[in-house]
C-alpha positions as CSV (number, residue, x, y, z in Angstrom):
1,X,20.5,-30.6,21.7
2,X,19.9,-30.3,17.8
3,X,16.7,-29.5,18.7
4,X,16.9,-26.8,20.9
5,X,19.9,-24.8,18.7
6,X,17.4,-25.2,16.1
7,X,15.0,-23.9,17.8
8,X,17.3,-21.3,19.3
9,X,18.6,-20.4,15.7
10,X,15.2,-19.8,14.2
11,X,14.4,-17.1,17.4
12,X,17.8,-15.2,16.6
13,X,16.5,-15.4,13.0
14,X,13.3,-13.9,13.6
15,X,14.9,-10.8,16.3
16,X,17.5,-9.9,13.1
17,X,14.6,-9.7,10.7
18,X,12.3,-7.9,13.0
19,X,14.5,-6.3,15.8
20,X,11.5,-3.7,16.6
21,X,8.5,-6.1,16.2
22,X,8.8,-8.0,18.8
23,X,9.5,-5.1,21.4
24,X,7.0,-2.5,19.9
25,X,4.4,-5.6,19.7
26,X,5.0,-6.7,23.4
27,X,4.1,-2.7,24.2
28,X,1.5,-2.1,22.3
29,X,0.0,-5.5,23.9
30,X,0.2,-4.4,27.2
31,X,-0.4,-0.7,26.3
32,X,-3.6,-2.0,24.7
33,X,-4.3,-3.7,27.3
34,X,-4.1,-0.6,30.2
35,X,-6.1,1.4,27.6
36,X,-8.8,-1.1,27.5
37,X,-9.3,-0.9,31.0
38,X,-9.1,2.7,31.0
39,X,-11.9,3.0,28.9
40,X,-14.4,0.5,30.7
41,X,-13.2,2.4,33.5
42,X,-14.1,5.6,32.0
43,X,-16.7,4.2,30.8
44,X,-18.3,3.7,34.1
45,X,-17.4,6.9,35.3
46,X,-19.0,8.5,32.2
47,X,-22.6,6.4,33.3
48,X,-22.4,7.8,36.5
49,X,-21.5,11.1,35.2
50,X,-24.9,11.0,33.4
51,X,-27.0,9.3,36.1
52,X,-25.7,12.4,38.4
53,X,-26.8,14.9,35.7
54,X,-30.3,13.2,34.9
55,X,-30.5,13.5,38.5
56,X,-29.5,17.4,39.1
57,X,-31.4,18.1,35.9
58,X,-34.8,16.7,37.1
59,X,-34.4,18.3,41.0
60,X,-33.7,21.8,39.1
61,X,-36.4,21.2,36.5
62,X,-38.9,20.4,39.5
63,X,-37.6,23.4,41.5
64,X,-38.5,25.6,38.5
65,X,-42.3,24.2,38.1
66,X,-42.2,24.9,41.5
67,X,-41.7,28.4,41.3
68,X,-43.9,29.2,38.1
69,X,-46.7,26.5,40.1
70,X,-46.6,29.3,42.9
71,X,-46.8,32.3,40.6
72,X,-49.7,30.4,38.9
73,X,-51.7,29.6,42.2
74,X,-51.3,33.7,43.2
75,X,-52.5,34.5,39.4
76,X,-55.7,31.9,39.4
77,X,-56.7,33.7,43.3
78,X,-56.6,37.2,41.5
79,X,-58.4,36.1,39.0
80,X,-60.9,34.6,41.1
81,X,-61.2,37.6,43.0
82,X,-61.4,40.0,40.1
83,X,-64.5,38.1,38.4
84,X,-66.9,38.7,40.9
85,X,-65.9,42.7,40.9
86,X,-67.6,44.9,38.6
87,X,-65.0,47.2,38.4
88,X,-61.2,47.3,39.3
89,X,-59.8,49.9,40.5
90,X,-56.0,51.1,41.3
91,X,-56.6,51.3,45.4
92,X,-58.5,48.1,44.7
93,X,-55.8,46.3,42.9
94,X,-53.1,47.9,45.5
95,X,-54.9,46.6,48.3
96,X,-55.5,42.9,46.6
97,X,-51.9,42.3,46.0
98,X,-50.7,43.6,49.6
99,X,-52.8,41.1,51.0
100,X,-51.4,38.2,49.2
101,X,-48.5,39.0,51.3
102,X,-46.2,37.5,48.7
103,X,-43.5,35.2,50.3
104,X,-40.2,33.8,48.9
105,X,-42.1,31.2,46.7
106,X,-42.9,34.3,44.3
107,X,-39.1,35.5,44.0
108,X,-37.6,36.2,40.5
109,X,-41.3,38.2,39.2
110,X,-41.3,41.7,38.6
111,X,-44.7,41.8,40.2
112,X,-48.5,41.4,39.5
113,X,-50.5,43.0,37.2
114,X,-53.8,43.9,35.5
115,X,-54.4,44.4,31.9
116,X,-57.8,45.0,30.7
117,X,-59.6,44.6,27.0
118,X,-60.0,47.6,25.7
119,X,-62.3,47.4,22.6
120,X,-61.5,50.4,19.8
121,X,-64.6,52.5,20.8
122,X,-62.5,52.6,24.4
123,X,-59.2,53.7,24.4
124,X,-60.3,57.4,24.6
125,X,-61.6,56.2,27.6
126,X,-58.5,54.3,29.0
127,X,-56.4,57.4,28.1
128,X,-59.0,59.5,30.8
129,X,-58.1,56.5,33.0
130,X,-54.7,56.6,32.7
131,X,-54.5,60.2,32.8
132,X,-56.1,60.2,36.4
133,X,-54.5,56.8,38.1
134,X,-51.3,56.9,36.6
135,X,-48.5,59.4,37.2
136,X,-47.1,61.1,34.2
137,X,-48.8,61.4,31.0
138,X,-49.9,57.1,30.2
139,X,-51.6,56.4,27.1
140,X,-51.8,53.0,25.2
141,X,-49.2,52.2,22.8
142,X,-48.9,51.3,20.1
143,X,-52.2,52.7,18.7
144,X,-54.2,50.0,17.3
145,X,-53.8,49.8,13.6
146,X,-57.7,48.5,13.4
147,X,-56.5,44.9,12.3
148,X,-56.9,43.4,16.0
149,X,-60.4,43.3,17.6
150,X,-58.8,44.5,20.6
151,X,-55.9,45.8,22.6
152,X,-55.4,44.8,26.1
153,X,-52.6,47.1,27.5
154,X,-50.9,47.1,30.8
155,X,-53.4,49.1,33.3
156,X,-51.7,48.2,36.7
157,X,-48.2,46.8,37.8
158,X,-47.7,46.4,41.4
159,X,-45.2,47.1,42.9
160,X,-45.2,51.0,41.9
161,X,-41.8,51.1,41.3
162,X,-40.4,53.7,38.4
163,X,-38.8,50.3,36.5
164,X,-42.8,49.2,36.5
165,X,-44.6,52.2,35.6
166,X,-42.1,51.9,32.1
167,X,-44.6,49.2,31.0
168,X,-48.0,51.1,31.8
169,X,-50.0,51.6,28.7
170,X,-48.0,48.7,26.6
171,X,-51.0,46.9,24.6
172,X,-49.5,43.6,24.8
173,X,-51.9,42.0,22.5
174,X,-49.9,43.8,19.6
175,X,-47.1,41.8,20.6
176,X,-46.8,38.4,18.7
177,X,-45.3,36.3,21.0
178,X,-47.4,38.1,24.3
179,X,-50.5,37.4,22.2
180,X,-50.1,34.1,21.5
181,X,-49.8,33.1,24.9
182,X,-52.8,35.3,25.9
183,X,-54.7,33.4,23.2
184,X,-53.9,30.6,24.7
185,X,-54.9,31.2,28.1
186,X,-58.4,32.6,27.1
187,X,-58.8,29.2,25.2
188,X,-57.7,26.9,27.9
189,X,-58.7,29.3,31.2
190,X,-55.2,28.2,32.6
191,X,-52.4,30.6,33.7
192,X,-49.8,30.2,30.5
193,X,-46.7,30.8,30.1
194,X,-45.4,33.2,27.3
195,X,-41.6,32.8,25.2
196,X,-39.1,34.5,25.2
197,X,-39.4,38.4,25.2
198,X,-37.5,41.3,26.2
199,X,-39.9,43.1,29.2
200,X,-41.1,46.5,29.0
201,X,-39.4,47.2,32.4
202,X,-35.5,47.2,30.6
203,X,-36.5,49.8,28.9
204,X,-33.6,49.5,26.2
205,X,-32.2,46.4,27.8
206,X,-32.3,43.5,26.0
207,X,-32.3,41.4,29.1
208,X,-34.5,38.2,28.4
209,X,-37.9,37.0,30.2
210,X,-41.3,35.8,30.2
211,X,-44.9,36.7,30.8
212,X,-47.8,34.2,32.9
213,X,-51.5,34.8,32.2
214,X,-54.6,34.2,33.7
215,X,-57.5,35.4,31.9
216,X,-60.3,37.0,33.6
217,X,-63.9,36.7,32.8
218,X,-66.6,38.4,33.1
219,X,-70.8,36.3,32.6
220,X,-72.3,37.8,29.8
221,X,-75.5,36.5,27.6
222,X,-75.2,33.4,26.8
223,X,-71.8,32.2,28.3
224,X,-69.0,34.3,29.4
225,X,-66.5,37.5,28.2
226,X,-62.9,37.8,28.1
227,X,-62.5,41.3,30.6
228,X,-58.6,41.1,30.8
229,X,-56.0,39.1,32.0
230,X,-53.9,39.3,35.6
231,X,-50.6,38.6,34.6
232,X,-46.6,38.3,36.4
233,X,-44.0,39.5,34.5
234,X,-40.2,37.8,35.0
235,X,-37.0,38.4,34.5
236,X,-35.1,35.0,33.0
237,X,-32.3,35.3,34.6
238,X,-33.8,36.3,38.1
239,X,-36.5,33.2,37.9
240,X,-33.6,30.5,36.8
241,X,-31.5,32.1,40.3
242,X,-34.9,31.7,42.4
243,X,-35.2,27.9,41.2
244,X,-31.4,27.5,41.7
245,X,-31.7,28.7,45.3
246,X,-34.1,25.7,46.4
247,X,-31.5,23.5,43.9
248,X,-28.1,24.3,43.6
249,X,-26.4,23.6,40.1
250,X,-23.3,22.3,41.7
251,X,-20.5,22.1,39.0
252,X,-22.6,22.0,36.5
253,X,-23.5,24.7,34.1
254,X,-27.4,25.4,33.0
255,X,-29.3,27.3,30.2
256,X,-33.3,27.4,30.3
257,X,-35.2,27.8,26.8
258,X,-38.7,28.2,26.0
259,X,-40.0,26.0,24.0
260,X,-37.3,24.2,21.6
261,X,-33.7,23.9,22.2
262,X,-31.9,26.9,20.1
263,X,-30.5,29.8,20.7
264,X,-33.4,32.0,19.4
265,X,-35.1,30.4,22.6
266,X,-32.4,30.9,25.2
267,X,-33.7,33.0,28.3
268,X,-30.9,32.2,31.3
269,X,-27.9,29.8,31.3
270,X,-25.3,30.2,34.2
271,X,-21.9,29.0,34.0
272,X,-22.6,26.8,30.6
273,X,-20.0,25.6,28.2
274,X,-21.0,25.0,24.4
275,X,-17.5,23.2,24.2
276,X,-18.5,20.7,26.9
277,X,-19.6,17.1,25.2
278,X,-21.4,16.0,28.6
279,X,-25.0,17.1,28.4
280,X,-28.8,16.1,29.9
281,X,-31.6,17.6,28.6
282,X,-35.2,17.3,31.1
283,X,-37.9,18.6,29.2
284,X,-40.4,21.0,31.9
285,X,-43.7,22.8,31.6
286,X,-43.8,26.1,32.6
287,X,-47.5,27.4,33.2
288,X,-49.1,25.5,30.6
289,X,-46.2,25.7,28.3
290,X,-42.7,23.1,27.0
291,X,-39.9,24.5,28.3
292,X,-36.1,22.7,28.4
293,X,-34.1,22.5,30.5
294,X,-30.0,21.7,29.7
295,X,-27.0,20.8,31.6
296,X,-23.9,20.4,30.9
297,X,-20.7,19.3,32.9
298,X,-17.5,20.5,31.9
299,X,-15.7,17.1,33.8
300,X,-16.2,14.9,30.7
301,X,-13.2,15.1,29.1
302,X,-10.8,14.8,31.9
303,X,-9.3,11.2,33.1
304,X,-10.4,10.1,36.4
305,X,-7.6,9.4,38.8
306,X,-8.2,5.5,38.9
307,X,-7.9,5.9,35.0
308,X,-4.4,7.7,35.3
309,X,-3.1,5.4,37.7
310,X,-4.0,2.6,35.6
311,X,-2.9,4.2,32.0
312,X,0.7,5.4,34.0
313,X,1.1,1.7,35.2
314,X,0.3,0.1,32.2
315,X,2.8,2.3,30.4
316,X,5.2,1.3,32.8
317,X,5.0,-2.3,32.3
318,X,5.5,-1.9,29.1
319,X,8.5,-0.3,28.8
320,X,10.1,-2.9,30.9
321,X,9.1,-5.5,29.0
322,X,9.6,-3.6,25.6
323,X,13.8,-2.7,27.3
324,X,14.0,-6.5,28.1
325,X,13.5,-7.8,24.8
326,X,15.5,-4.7,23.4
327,X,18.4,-5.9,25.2
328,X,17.9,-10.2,24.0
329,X,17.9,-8.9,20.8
330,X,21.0,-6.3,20.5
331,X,23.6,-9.1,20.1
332,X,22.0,-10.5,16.8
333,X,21.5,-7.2,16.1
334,X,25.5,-5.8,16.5
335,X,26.5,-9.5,13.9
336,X,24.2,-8.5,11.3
337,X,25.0,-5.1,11.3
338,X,29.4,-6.1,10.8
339,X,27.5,-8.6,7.8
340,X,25.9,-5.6,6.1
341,X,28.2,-2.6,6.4
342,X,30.7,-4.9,4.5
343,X,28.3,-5.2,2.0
344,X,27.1,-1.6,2.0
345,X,31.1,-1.2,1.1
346,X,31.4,-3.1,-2.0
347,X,28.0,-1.7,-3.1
348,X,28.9,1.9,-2.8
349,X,32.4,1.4,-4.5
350,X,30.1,-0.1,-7.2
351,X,28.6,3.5,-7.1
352,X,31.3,5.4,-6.9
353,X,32.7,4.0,-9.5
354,X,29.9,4.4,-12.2
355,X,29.0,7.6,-11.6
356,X,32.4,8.7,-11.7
357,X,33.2,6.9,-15.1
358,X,29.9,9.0,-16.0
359,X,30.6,12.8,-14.6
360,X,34.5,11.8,-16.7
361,X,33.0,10.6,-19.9
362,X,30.7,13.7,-19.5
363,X,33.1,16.0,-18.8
364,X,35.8,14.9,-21.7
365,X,32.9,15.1,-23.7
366,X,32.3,18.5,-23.7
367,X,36.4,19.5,-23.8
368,X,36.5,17.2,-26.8
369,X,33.4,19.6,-28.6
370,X,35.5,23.1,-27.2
371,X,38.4,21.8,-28.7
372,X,36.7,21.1,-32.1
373,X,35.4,24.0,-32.4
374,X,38.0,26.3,-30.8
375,X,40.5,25.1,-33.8
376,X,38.0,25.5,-36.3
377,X,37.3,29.2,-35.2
378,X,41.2,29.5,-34.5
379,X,43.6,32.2,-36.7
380,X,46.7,31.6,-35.3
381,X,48.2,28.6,-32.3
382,X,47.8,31.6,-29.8
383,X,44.3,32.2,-30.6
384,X,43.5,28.9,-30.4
385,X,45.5,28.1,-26.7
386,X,44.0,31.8,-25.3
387,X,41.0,30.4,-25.9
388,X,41.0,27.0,-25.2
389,X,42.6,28.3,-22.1
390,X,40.1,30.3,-20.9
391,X,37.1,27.7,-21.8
392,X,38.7,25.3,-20.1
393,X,39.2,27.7,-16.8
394,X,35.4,28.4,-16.8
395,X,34.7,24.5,-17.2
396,X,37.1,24.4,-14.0
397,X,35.5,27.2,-11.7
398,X,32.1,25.4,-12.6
399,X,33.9,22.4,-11.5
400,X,35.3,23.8,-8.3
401,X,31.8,25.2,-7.3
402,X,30.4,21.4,-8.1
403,X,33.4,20.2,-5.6
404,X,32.3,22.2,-2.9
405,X,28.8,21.0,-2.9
406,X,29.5,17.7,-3.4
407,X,28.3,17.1,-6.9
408,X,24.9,18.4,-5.5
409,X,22.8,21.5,-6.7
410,X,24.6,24.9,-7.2
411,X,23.1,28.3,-6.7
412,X,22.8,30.6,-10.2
413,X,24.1,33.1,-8.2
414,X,27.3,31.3,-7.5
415,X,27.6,30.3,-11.0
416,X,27.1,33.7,-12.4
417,X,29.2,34.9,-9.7
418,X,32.2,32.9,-10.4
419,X,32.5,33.9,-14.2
420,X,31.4,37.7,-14.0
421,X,34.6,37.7,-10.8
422,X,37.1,39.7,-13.0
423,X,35.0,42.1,-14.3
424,X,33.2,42.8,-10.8
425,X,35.8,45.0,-9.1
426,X,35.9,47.7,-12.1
427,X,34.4,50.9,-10.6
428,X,34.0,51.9,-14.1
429,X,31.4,48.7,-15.0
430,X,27.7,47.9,-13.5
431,X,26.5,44.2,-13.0
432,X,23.5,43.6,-12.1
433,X,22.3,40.4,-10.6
434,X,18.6,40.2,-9.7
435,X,17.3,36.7,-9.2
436,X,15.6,34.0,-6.1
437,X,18.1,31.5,-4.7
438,X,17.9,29.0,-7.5
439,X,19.8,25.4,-7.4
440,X,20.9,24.0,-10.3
441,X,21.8,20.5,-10.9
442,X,25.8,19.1,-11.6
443,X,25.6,19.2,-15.6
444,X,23.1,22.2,-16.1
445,X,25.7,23.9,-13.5
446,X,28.5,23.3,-16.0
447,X,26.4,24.2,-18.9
448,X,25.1,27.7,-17.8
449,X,29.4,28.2,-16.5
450,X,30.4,28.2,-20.6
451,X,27.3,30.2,-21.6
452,X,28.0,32.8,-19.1
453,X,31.9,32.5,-20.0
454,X,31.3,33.3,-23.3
455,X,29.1,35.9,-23.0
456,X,30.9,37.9,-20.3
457,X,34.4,37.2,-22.7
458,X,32.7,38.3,-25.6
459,X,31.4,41.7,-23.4
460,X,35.0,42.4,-21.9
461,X,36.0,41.9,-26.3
462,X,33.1,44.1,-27.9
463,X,30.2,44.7,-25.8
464,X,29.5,46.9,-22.3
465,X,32.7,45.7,-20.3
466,X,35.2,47.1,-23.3
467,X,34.3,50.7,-21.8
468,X,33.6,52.8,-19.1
469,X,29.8,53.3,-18.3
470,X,29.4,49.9,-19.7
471,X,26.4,47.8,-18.0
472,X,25.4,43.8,-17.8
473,X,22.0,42.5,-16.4
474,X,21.5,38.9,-15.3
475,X,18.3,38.7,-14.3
476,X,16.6,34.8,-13.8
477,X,12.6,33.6,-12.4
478,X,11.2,30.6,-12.3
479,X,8.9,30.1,-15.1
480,X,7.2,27.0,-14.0
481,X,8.0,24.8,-11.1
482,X,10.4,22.6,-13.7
483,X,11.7,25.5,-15.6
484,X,14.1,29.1,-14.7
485,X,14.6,31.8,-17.8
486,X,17.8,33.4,-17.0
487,X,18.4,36.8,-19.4
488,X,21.6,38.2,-20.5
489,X,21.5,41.7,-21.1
490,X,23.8,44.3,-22.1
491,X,23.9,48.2,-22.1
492,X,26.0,50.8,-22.6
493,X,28.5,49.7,-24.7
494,X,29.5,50.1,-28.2
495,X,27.2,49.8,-30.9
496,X,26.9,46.3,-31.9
497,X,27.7,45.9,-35.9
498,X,24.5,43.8,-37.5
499,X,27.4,42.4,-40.3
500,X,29.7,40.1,-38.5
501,X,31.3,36.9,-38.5
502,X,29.9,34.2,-37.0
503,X,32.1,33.2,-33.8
504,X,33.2,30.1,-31.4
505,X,30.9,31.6,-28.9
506,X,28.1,31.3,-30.6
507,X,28.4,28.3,-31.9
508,X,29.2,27.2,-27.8
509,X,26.3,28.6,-26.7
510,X,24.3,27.9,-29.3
511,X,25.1,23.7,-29.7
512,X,26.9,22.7,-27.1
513,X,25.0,24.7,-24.4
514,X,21.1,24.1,-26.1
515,X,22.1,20.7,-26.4
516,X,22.8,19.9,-23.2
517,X,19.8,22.0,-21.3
518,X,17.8,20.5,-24.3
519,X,16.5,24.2,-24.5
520,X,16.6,26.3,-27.7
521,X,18.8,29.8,-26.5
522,X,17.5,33.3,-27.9
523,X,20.7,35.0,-28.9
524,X,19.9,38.5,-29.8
525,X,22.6,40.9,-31.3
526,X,20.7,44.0,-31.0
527,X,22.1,47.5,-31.5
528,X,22.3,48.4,-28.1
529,X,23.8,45.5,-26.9
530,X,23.9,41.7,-26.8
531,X,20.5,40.1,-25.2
532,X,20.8,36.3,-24.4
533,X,18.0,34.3,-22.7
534,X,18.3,30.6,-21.6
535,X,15.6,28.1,-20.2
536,X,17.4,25.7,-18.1
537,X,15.4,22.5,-16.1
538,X,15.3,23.0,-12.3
539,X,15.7,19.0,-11.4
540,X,14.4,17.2,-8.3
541,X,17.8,16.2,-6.2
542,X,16.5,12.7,-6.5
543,X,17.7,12.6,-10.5
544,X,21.7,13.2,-9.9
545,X,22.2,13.4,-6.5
546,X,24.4,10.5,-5.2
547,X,23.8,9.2,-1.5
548,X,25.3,11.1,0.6
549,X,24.7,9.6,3.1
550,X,26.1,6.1,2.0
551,X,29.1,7.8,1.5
552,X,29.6,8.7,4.6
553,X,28.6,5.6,6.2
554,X,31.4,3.6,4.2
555,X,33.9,5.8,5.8
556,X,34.5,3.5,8.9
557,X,32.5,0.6,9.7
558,X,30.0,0.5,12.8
559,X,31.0,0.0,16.6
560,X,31.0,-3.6,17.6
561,X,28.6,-2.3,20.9
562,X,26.5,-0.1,22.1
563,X,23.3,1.1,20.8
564,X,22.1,0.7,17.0
């Protein structure tokens, strides 16, 4: 029996010392637990998210090497056909690609066409040419700048449609990327694919696409001679829909690029997210060229259902367990809260009472320095109790605007407010309060109350509140984050005599008030009025704020039930 309260003793011990360990360990077990099988489970469904795409990438990939295979087989037959003619003709080339009787392997080109070599010595003689096969006035463009030992510019484009004949004349072998592939092809003798260019059919479009070559030769001494090349011109984003159309994309989104992945190569993409993760790349060739091909799937992110299920049951289980310890351990719990509020009591009247032994000693303090230096300024009993009086008033508004918050911080507004009251309501005197909302703390509070009692006593005596037209300034800024200047400033009012007798006030402000804001105070006694400017700490709440909120919680002790 010893045993088992032991053993019972030492579990109670261990709920009171960690009343939201053992629940909050129990659900992160469990919770740990669903999410581990989430993620195998996700896991798995990520796999087969990319065996799927591998798959759709490859059938699209081989449905586009399809397409450009067909184009390439109708491009090696013209160029077959065109070698063994000594001259080509327009009603020749019209009749050669009608009876190819294109069918729907050839959809997403702009057509078939011829584009001859035309050496420098004869493009006056391809402009005659042009001039009498083509409608309209056709020259070749761009004029040879005599660096390339040839031009070869577009001499036929079938169909004759008026978006074609917009490419008539082009030499395409002033063209960088056009020449590169037609290099290519004359070096290989295999139909090749160009990059990325913008067709002479958009006219000012900007609409991407591609060229295929097939060079044509002509026997000449000693081997053979480049004559021109038969070429298909396509629009990207017509070829990728032709592919698509023997392949479907499904949900997934696609971009085609020539060459290297970037988007200086991009010729099509349809319905592609950059923000989607999920990706497959299947690298084709195109006509003798690398192309890539890229997927993406915008599914990757999302939870499957079997995942949810599992996370949402998971979850559930562990907030039943997590309740059910909850509840063993609220009973040890309620005990040791009775044991420490009554020790949270004796603590706090610990508290209460040093700090109120210190704000006393503090405050009899600076009465005990107004009172020694009220008498020692003093003419006469009255003088001495008027002010005394009044010193000890201001020390008490300070000390009623410190009540009201507690002992906490007090605005300079307030303060300034509170001994600048009397004189506000004169229609005959300006004040002028300019400042941000400022907080002081209890002591710097009760320090800027004398300063600004003195000063506004000694105006209403001598300076701008004696008369009529009479001004005051208080204008304060924060210096630094630690640090406000507050500045005291008086117009209006009689001249201020540079001979005088050095008063109580001064002395106040000067002593008592530097001393405690440990700040030296610029008192001015100019002319034109009285200037005073004071540097007083802004403190962090943390340095004489009591605890509030251990305060309050000695004011009754805790339920004996119920919720903690």
């Amino acid at each position: 029996m010893a045993q088992a309260s032991g053993k019972r003793s030492r579990t109670k011990r261990w709920l009171v010392r960690y009343p939201r360990a053992l629940p909050t360990a129990i659900f992160l077990l469990v919770t740990a637990t669903a999410v581990l099988s989430v993620f195998a489970i996700e896991r798995g469904e990520d796999q087969r998210q990319a065996v799927q795409m591998r798959s759709r990438a490859m059938a699209i990939g081989s449905a586009l090497e399809r397409r450009a295979n067909a184009s390439s087989a109708y491009l090696r037959a013209g160029a077959a056909l065109l070698a063994s003619l000594d001259d080509v003709p327009a009603s020749r080339f019209r009749r050669f690609v009608s009876e190819l009787r294109l069918d729907a392997d050839y959809r997403g080109a702009e057509g078939i066409g011829w584009a001859k070599v035309v050496h420098p010595d004869e493009i006056e003689a391809f402009d005659q040419q042009m001039a009498e096969e083509a409608p309209g006035r056709v020259v070749l463009h761009p004029r040879p700048s005599g660096q390339q030992p040839y031009s070869v510019p577009v001499t036929y484009l079938q169909p004759d449609t008026e978006r074609n004949r917009r490419a008539l004349g082009f030499d395409m072998f002033s063209e960088p990327v056009r020449r590169a592939a037609m290099i290519e092809a004359e070096r290989t003798a295999r139909p090749t694919a160009s990059g990325k260019v913008v067709l002479q059919q958009e006219g000012n479009g900007e609409a991407p696409g591609f060229l295929i070559y097939m060079p044509v030769f002509e026997p000449a001494p000693g081997g053979r001679r480049l004559r021109g090349f038969i070429y298909s011109p396509f629009n990207a984003e017509d070829f990728l829909a032709s592919a698509l159309q023997l392949e479907g994309a499904g949900e997934f989104g696609v971009r085609l690029y020539s060459g290297q992945l970037g988007e200086s190569n991009l010729l099509a993409d349809t319905n592609f997210d950059p923000a989607n993760t999920m990706r497959a790349v299947e690298r084709i060739s195109i006509a003798n060229s690398p192309w890539v091909l890229e997927i993406d799937s915008d599914s990757g992110d999302r939870l499957s259902g079997l995942s949810i299920l599992t996370l949402i049951f998971g979850l559930l289980v562990a907030s039943l367990l997590m309740l059910l310890v909850r509840m063993l351990t609220q009973q040890a719990l309620e005990d040791e809260e009775q044991l420490r509020w009554f020790e949270e009591q004796a603590s706090i009247r610990n508290s209460l009472t040093r700090e109120l032994n210190h704000r006393v000693k503090n405050t009899l303090a600076n009465v005990l320095s107004i009172i020694a230096l009220t008498r020692r300024r003093a003419e006469s009993l009255d003088d001495f109790a008027a002010s005394l009086d009044g010193r000890i008033r201001a020390l008490s508004a300070t000390h009623d605007l410190l009540t009201k918050s507690d002992w906490g911080t007090t605005p300079i507004r307030s303060v300034v407010d509170a001994e600048l009251k009397p004189y506000s309501y004169a229609a005959d005197h300006e004040i002028d309060l300019v400042g941000p909302e400022i907080e002081l703390a209890p002591n710097d509070a009760l320090s800027l109350g004398l300063a600004m009692h003195e000063l506004a006593t000694n105006a209403a005596k001598y300076g701008a509140l004696s008369r009529p037209g009479g001004k005051v300034s208080v204008h304060w800024k924060l210096t630094t984050d630690a640090l406000v200047r507050i500045e005291w400033k008086e117009s209006g009012g009689p001249p201020v005599p540079q001979k005088r007798n050095r008063g109580f006030g001064t002395d106040l402000i000067e002593r008592i008030v530097a001393h405690e804001l440990d700040s030296p105070v610029e008192l001015e006694f100019n002319p034109e009025g009285v200037r005073c400017v004071l540097t007083i700490p802004v403190r962090r709440r943390t340095e004489f704020v009591m605890r509030a909120n251990r305060i309050k919680a000695g004011t009754e002790p805790p339920p004996k039930s119920g919720k903690d």
